[in-house]
FIKOLZA-1660 file (N, C-alpha, C; in steps of 0.1 Angstrom, whole numbers, plus 5000, padded with zeros to 4 digits):
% residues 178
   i   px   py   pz ch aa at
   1 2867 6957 4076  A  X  N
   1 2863 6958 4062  A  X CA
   1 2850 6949 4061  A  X  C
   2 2841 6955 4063  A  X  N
   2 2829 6949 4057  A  X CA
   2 2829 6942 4045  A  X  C
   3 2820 6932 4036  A  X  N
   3 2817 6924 4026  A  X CA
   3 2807 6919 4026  A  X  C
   4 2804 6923 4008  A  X  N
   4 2789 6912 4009  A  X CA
   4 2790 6910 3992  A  X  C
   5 2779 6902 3989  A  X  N
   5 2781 6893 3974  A  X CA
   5 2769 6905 3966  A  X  C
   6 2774 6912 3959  A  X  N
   6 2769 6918 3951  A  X CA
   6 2759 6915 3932  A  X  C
   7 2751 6910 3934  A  X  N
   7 2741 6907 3921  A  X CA
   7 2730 6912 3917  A  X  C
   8 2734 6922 3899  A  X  N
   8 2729 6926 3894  A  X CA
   8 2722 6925 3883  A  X  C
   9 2714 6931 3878  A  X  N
   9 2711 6931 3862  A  X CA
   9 2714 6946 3860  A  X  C
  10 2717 6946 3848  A  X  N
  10 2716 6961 3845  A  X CA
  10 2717 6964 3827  A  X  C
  11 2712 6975 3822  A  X  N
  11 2711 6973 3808  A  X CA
  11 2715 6993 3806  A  X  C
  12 2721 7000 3795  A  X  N
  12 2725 7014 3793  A  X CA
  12 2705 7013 3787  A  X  C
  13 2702 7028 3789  A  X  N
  13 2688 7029 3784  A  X CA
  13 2691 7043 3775  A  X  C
  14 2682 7048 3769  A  X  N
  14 2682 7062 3766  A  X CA
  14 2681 7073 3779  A  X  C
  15 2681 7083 3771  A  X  N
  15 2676 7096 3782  A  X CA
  15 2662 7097 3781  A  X  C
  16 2653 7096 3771  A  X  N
  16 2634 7093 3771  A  X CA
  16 2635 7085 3781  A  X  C
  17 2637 7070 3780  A  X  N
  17 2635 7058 3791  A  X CA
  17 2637 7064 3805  A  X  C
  18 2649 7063 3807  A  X  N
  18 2654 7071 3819  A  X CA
  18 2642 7084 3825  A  X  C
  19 2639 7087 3817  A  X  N
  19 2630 7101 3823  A  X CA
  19 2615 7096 3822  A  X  C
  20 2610 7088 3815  A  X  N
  20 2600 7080 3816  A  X CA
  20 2596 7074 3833  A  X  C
  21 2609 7065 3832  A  X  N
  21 2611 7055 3846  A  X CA
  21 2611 7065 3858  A  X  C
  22 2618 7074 3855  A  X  N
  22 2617 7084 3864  A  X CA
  22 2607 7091 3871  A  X  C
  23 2600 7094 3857  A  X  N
  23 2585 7106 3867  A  X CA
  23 2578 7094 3869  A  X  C
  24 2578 7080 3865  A  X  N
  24 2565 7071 3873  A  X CA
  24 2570 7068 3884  A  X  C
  25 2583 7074 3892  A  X  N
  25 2585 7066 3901  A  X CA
  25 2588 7080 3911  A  X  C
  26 2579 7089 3917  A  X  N
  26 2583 7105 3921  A  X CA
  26 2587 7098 3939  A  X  C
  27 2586 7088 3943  A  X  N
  27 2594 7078 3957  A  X CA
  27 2607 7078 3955  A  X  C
  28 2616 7078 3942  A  X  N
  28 2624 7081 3942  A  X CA
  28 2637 7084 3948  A  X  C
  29 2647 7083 3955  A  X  N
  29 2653 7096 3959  A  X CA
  29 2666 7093 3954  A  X  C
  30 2670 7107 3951  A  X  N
  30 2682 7111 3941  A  X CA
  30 2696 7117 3948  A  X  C
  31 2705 7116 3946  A  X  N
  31 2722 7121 3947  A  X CA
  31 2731 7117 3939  A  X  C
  32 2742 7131 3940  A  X  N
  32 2751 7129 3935  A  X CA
  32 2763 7123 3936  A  X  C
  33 2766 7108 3931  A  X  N
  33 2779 7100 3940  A  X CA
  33 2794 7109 3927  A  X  C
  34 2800 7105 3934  A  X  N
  34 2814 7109 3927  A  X CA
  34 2823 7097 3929  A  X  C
  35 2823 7091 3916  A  X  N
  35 2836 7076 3918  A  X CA
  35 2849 7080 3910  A  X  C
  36 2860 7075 3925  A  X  N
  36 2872 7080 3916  A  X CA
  36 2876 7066 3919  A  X  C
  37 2884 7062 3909  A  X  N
  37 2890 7048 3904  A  X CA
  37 2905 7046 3905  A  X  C
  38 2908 7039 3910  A  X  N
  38 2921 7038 3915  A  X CA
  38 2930 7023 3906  A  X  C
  39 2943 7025 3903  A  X  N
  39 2953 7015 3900  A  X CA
  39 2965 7014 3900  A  X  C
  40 2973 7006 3900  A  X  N
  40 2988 7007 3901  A  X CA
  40 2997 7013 3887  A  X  C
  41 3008 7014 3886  A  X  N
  41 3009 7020 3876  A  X CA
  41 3013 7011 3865  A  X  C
  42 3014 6994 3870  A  X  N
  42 3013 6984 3863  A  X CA
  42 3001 6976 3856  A  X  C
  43 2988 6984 3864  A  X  N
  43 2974 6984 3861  A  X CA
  43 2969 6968 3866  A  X  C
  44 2979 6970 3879  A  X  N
  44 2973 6953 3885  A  X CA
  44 2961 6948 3890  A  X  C
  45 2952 6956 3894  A  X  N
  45 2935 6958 3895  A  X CA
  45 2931 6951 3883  A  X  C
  46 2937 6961 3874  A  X  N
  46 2925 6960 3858  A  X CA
  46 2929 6945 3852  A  X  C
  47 2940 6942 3856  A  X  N
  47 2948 6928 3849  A  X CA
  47 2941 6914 3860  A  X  C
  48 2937 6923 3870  A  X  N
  48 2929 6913 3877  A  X CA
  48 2913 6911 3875  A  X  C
  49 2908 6920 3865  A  X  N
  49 2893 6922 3862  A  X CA
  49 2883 6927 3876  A  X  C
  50 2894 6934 3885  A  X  N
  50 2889 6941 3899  A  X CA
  50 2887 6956 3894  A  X  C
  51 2877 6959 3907  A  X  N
  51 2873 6973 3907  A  X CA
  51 2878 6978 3919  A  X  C
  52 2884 6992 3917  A  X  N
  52 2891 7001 3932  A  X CA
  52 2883 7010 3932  A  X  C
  53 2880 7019 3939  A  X  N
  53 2870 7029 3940  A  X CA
  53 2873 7036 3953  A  X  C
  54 2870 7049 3952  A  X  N
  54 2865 7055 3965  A  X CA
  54 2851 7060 3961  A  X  C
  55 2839 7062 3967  A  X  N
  55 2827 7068 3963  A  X CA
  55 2823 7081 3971  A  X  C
  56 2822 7088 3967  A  X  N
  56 2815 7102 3976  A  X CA
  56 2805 7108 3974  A  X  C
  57 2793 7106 3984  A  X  N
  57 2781 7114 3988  A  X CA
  57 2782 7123 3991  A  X  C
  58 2778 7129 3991  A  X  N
  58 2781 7145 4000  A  X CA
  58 2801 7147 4008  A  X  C
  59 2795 7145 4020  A  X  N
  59 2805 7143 4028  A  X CA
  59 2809 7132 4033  A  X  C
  60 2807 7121 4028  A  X  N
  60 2807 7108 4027  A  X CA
  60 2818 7100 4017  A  X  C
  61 2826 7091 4025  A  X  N
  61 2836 7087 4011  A  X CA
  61 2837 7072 4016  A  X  C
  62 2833 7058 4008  A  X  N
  62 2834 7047 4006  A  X CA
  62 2848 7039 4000  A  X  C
  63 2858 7035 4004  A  X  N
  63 2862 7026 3997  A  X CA
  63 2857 7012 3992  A  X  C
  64 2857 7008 3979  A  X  N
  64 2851 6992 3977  A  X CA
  64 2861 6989 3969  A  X  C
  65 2864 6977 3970  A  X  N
  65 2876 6970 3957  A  X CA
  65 2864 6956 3957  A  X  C
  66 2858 6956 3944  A  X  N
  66 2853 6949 3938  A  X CA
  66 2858 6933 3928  A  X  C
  67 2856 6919 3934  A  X  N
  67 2864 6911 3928  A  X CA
  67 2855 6903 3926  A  X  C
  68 2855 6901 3914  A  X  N
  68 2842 6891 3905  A  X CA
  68 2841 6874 3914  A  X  C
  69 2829 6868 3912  A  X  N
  69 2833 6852 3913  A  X CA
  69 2821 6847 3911  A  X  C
  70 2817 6835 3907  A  X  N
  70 2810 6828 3901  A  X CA
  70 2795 6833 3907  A  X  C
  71 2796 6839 3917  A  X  N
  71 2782 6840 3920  A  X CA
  71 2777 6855 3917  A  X  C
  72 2783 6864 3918  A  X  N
  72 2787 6875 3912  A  X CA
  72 2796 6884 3916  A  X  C
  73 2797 6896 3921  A  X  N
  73 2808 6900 3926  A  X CA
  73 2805 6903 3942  A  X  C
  74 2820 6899 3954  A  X  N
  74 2822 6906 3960  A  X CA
  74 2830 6914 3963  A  X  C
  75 2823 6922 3972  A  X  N
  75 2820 6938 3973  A  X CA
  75 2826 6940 3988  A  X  C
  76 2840 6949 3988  A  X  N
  76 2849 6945 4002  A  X CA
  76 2847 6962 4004  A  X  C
  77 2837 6969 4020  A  X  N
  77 2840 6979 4015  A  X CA
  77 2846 6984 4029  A  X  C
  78 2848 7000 4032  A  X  N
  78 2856 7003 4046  A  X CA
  78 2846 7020 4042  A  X  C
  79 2839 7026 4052  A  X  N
  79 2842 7039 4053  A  X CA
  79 2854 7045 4056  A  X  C
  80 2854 7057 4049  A  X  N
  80 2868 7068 4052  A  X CA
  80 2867 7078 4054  A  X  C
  81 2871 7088 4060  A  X  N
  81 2871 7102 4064  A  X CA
  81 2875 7107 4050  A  X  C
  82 2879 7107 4043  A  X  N
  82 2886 7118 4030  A  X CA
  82 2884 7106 4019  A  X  C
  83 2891 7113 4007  A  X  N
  83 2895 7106 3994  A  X CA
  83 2906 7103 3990  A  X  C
  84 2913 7096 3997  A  X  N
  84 2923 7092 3998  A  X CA
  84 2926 7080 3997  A  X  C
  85 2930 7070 3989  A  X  N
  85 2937 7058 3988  A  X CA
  85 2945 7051 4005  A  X  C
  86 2953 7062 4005  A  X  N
  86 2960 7056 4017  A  X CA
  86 2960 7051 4030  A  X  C
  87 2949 7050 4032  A  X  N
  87 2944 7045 4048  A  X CA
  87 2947 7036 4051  A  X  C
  88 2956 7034 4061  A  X  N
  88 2962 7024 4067  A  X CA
  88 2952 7008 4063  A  X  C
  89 2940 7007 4066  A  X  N
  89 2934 6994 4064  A  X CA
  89 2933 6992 4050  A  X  C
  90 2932 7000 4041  A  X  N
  90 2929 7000 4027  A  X CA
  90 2944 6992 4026  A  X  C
  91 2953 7001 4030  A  X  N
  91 2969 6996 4021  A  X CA
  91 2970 6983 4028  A  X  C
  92 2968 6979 4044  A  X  N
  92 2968 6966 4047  A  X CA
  92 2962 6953 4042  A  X  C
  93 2947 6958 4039  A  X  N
  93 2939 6946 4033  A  X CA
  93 2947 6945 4021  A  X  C
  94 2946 6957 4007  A  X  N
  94 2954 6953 4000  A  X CA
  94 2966 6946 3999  A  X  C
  95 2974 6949 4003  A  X  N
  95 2987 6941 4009  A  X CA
  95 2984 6924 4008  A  X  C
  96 2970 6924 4019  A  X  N
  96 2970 6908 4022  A  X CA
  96 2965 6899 4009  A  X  C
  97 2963 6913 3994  A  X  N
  97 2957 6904 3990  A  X CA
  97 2974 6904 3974  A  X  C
  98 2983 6903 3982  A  X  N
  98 2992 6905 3971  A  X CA
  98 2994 6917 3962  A  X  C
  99 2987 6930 3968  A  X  N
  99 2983 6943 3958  A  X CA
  99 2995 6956 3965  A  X  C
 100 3003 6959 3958  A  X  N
 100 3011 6971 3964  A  X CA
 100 3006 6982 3961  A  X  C
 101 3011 6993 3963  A  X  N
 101 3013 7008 3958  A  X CA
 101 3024 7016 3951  A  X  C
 102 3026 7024 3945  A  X  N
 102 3018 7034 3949  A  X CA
 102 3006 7030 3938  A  X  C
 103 2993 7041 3946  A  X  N
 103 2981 7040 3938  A  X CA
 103 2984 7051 3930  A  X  C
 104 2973 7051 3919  A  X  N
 104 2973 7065 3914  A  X CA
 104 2957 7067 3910  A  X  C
 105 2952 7077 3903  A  X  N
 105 2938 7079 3906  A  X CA
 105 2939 7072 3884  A  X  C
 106 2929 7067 3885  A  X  N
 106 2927 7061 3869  A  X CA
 106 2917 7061 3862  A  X  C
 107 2909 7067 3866  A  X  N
 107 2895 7074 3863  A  X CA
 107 2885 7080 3871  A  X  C
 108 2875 7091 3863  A  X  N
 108 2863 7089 3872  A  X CA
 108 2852 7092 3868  A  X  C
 109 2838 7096 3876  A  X  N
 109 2825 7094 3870  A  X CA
 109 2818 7100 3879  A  X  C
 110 2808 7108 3873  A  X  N
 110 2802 7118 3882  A  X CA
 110 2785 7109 3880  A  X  C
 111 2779 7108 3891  A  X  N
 111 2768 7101 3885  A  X CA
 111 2755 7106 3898  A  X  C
 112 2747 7109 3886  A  X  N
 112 2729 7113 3891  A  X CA
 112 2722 7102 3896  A  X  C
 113 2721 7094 3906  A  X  N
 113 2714 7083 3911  A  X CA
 113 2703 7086 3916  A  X  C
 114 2692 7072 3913  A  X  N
 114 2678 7081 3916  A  X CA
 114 2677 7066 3918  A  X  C
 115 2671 7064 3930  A  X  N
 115 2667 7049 3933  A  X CA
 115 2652 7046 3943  A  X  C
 116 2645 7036 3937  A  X  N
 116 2637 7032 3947  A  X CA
 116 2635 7014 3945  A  X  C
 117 2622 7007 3953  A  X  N
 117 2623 6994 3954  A  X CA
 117 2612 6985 3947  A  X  C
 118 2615 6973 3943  A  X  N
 118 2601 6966 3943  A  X CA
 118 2606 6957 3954  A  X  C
 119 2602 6941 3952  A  X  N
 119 2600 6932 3958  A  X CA
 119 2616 6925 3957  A  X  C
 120 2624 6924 3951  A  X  N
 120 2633 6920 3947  A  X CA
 120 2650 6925 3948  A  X  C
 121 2645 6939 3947  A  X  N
 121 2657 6945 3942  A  X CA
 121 2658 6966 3946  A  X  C
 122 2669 6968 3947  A  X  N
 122 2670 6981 3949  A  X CA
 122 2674 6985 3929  A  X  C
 123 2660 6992 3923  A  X  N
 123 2661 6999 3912  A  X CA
 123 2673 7011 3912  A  X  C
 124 2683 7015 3904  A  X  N
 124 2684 7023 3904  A  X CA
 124 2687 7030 3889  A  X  C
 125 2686 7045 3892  A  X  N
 125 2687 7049 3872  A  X CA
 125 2699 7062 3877  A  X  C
 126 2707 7060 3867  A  X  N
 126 2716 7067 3871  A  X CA
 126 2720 7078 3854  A  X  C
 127 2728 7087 3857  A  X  N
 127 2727 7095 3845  A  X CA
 127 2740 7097 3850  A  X  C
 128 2752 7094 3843  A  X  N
 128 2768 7096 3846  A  X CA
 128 2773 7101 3838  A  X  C
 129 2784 7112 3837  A  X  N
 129 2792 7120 3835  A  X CA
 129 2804 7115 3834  A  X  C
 130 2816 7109 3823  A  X  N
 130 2823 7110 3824  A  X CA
 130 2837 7117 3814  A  X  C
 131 2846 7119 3812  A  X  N
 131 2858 7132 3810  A  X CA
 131 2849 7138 3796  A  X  C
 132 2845 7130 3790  A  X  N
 132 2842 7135 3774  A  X CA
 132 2828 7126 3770  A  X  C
 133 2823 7119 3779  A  X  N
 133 2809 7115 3776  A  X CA
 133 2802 7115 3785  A  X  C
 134 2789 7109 3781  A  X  N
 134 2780 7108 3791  A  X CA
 134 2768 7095 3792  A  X  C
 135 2760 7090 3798  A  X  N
 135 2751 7077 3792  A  X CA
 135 2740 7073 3804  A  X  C
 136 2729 7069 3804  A  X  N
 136 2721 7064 3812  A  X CA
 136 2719 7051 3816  A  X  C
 137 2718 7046 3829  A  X  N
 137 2717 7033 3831  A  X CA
 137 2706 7027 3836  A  X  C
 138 2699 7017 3834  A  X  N
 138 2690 7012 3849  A  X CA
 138 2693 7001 3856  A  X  C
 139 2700 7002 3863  A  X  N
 139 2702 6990 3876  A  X CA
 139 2693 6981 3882  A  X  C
 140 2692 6970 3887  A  X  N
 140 2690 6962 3890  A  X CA
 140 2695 6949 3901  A  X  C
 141 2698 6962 3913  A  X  N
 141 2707 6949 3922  A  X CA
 141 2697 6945 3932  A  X  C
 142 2700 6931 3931  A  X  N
 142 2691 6921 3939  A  X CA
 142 2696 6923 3953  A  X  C
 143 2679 6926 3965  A  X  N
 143 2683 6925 3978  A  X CA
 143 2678 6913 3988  A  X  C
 144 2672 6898 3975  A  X  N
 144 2670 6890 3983  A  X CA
 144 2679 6881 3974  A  X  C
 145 2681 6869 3976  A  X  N
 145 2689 6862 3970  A  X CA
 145 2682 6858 3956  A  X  C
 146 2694 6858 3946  A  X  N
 146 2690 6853 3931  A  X CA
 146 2682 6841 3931  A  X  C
 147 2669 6843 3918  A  X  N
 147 2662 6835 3917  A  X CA
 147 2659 6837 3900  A  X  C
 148 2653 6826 3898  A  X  N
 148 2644 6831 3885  A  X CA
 148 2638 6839 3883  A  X  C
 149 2626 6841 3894  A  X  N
 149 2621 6850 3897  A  X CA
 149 2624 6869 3895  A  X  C
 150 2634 6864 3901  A  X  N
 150 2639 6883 3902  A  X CA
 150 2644 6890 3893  A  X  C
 151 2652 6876 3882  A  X  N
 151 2658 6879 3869  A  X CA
 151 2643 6884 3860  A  X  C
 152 2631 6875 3860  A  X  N
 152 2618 6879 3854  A  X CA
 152 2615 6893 3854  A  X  C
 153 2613 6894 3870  A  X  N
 153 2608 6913 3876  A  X CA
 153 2622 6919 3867  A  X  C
 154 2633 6916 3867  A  X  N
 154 2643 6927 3859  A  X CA
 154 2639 6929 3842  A  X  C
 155 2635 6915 3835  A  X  N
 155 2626 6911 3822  A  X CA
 155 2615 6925 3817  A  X  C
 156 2603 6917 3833  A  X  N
 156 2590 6928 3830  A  X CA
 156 2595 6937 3832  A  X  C
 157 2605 6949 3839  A  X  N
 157 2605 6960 3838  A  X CA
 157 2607 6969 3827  A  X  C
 158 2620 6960 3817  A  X  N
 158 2620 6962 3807  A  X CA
 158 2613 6963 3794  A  X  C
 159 2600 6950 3796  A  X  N
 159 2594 6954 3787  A  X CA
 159 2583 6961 3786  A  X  C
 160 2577 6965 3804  A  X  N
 160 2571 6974 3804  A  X CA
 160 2573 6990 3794  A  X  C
 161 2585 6991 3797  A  X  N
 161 2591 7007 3790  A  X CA
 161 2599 7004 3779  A  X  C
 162 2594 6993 3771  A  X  N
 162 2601 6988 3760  A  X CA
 162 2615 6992 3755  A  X  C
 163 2622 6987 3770  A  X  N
 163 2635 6990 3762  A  X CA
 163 2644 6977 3762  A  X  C
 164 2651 6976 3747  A  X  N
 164 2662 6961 3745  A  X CA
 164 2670 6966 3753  A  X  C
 165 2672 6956 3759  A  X  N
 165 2690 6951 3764  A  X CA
 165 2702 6952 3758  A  X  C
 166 2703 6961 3764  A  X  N
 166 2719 6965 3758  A  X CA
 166 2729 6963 3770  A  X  C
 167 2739 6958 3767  A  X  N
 167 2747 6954 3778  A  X CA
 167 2756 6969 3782  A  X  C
 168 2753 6966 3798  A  X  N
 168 2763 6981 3801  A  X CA
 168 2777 6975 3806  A  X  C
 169 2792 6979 3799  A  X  N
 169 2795 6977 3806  A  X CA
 169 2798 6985 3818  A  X  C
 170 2806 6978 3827  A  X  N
 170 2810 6983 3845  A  X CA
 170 2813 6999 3843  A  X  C
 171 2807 7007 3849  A  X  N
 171 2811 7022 3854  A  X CA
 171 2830 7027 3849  A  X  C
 172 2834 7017 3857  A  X  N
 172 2851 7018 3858  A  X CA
 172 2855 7017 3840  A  X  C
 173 2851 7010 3838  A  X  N
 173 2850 6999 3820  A  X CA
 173 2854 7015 3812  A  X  C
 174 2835 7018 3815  A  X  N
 174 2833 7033 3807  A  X CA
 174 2843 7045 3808  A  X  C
 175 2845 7044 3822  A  X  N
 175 2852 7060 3825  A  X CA
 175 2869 7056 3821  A  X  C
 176 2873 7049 3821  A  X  N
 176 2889 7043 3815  A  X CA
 176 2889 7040 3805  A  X  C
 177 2875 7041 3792  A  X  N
 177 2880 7043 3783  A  X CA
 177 2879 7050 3773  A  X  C
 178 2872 7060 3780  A  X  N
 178 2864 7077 3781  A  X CA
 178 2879 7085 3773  A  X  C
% end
């Protein structure tokens, strides 16, 4: 199981912004991920303020279980052949971390990702899909370590394309309470 410390900015934008940010950035490149969200039926994840997930690219399927900490979140992840919860290492690690089963699937989120770089950070703008809504994001996860600095470049971008800060919350947040 792979891990690494995950740190973002991120703010919901409109669909104008979004499609603004978009055509100035035609470097871009776009796909469709599919997150399905996973929990116990006692909702021991969510009571832990963790994220379960499997993610799928194409033919591609990620497990991450996401667990906040002061620096921001880490991010524990495993490739998988299918979408399936049950993979022996998924149920193991879990296990190690006091987390049983059975799982069940607890939401999910269809999302348009369109990402490219500056100096600081992998941009991305996403347009997500979930049971009965829908919303635009722009991301901001840092790929050198946090600084002042990088939180600024997330600043100017925004006031480049004048848009306020609005707090997004977490993907999982949105689609479980969709």
């Amino acid at each position: 199981m792979n891990q690494h410390l995950e740190v973002e900015y991120k703010t919901l934008i409109t669909k104008s912004s979004y499609a603004e940010i978009l055509g100035d950035h035609p470097e871009a490149e776009t796909h469709t991920q599919i997150n399905t969200y996973f929990d116990t039926a006692d909702h021991e994840i969510r009571k832990r303020h963790w994220m379960m997930r499997i993610r799928q690219i194409a033919q591609t399927f990620e497990f991450t279980l996401k667990i906040p900490n002061n620096a921001g979140v880490m991010e524990h992840v495993l490739m998988l052949e299918n979408n399936t919860i049950e993979h022996p290492d998924v149920l193991d690690f879990l296990a190690s971390l006091g987390i049983k089963g059975p799982f069940h699937i607890a939401g999910q989120s269809i999302t348009e990702r369109s990402s490219f770089y500056d100096e600081f950070a992998e941009i991305s703008l996403d347009y997500s899909r979930f049971k009965s809504t829908e919303d635009y994001e722009l991301e901001y996860e840092l790929i050198k370590e946090a600084s002042s600095t990088s939180e600024e470049c997330f600043q100017a971008l925004l006031r480049a394309y004048k848009i306020t800060y609005k707090k997004a919350p977490a993907k999982v947040v949105r689609a479980l309470s969709d």
